[in-house]
N, C-alpha and C positions, 0 to 999 in steps of 0.2 A: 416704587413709583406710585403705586395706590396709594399708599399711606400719606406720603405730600400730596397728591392729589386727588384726591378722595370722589370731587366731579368726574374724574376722567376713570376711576372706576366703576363707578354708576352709570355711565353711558355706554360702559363696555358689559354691561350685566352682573357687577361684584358687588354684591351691596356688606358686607362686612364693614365699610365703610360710611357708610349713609347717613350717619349722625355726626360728620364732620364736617370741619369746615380747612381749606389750605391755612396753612402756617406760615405765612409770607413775610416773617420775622426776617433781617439779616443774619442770625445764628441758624434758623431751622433752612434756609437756602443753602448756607453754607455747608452743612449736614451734608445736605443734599447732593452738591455736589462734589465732595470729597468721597459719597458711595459712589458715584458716579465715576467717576476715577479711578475708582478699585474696580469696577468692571469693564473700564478699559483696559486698564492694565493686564486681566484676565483674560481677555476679549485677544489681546495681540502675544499672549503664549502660546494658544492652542494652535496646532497644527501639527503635522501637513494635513490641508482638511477635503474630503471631496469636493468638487469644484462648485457640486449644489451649496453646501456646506458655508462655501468661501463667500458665494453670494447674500448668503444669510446673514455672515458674521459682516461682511460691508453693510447692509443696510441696517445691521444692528447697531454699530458703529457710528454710522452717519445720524442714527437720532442720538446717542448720548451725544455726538459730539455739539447738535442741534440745540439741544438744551442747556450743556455748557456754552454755547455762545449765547444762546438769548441772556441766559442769568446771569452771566460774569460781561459780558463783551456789550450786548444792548441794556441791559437792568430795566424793563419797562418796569419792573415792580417802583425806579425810582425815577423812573419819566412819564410814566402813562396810570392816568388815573382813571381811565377807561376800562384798562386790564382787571380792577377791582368790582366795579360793577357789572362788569362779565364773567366774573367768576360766579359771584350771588348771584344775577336772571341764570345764568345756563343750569343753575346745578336745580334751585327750586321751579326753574320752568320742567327741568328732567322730571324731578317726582312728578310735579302736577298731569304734566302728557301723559307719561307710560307708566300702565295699568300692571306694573309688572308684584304688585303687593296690593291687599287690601287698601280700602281708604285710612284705615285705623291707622294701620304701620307707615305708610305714607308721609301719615298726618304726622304723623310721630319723628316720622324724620326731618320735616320741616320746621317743629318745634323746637326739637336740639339744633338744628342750623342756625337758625333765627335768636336762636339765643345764643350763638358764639357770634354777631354780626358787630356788635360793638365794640367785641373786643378783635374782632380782625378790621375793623379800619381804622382804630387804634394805633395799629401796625401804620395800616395805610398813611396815616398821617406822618409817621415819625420816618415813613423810607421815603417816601414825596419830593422831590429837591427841585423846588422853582421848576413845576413843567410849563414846555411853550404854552400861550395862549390859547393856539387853536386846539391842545389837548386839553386843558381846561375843558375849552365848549364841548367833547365830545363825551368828558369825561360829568358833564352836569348832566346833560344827555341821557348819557346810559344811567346816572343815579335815580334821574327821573321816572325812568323805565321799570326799575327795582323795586322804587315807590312805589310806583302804582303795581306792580305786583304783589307788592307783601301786603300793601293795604286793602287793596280791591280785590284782585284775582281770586289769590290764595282763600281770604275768607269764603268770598261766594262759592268756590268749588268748594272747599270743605265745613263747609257750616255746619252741614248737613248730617252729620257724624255722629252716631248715636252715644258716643261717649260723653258725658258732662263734663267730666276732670278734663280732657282733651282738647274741648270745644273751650272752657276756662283757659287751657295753657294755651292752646293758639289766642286768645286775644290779648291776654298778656306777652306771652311772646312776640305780637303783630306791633304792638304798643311800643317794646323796648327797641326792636330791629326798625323801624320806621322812623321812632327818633334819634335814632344811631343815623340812620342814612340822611338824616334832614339837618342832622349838626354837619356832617359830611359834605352837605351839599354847599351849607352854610362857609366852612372854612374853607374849601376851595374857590368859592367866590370871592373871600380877604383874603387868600394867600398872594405872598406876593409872587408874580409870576414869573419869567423867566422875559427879561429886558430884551430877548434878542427872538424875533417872532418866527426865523428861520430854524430855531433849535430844535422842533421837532426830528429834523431828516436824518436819518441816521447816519448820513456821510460815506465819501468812496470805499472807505476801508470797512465801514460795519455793514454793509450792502452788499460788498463783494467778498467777506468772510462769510456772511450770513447764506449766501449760495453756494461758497463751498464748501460747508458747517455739515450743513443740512440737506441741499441736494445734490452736490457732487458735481456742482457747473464750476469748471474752469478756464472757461472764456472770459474773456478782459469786457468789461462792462461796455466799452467802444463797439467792439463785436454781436456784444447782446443786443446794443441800442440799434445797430445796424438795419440786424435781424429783422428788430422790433417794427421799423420805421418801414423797411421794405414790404411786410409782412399788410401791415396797415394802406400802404399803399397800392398792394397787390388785393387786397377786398375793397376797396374805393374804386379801383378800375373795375372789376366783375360787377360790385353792384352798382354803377354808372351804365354799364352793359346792360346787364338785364331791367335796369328801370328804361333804359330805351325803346328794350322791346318789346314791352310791356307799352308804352306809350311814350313815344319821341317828345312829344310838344308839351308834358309837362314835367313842371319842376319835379328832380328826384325823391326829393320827402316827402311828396305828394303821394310820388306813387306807392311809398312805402307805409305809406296809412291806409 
């Protein structure tokens, strides 16, 4: 899982990884999850297990099975082009935050990311397939964000870096990853979009597999929404209440200011 994910080692404290970037190819997903499968299929031998045990192996369970629905069943890698510029701000905002390496090595790892960026939207481009609209806007958005990270942030927090070779490779590397994200930003703009502006939603069936993929909800969406709706209406009654007693004669967003 490190190794496809390299940010999601880095935030858990593994830095063996640090100079990577995801592989968001259709072959290395694929990879990815055919391991995944072997450890289910592992995962549903073992037994008879202590009952702690039993709990362990369900929630272990319930994330592969989480991750084989998102990539095979939802595929934002070929609907959401949000999901890419969230990959690049979360992993180079990780380094920049936490002090967990020198500035050097840090630097260093932003440098090798930054120079894998063109060729992971490369990817991005060619798994894409007509996302709705509104993902579009969300997804120029987050590009936006990246921007000015790799151009602005980044530099000004490491500028300062006694290394000369280092300080050269960051702005050559800030140079190529910046134009990478700004041809990006560019061809999502011309892309042609996806004709149907409802296509975002993921639908009854990928909604209510996706709950019980991942967190093990097997109530009927009718039920959830029930829940939801009474739930909502039971803290509009309390807070109706207390903005009373708080003051009867004024409007309730009043008094909630």
């Amino acid at each position: 899982t490190f190794e496809f994910h390299p940010g999601l080692a880095n935030a858990v404290g593994v830095h063996e990884h640090d100079h990577a970037l995801e592989d968001l190819s259709a072959a290395s997903i694929a990879r990815f999850c055919a391991d995944l499968d072997v450890v289910s299929r592992e995962l549903r031998t073992l037994g008879p297990l202590p009952a702690e045990d039993e709990v362990e192996r369900e929630i272990f369970q319930a994330r592969i099975d989480a991750f084989l629905f998102d990539y095979r069943r939802l595929v934002p890698w070929k609907r959401d082009p949000y999901s890419y510029a969230e990959v690049l701000s979360s992993q180079l905002n990780t380094i920049l935050i936490f002090e967990y390496a020198s500035k050097e090595e840090r630097l260093a790892s932003i440098i090798a990311k930054e120079r894998l960026i063109p060729g992971f939207l490369v990817e991005a481009r060619r798994n894409l397939d007509r996302p709705a609209p509104i993902l579009v806007e969300y997804g120029l958005r987050g590009v936006a964000g990246a921007i000015s990270l790799v151009r602005r942030d980044l530099p000004r927090a490491f500028g300062d870096v006694s290394s000369p070779a280092l300080r050269a490779d960051l702005v050559a590397a800030t140079e190529s990853a910046a134009a990478a994200l700004d041809g990006f930003a560019g061809w999502l703009r011309s892309a042609e979009p996806n004709p149907d502006p409802g296509s975002f939603a993921l639908g009854r069936d990928g909604y209510s597999g996706w709950l019980a993929a991942g967190e093990r909800t097997p109530d009927s969406l009718e039920s959830l929404e029930r829940w939801a709706l009474a739930e909502i209406e039971e803290t509009r009654t309390r807070l109706l209440a207390e903005t009373a007693r708080i003051d009867r004669t004024a409007e309730p967003s009043d008094v909630v200011k």
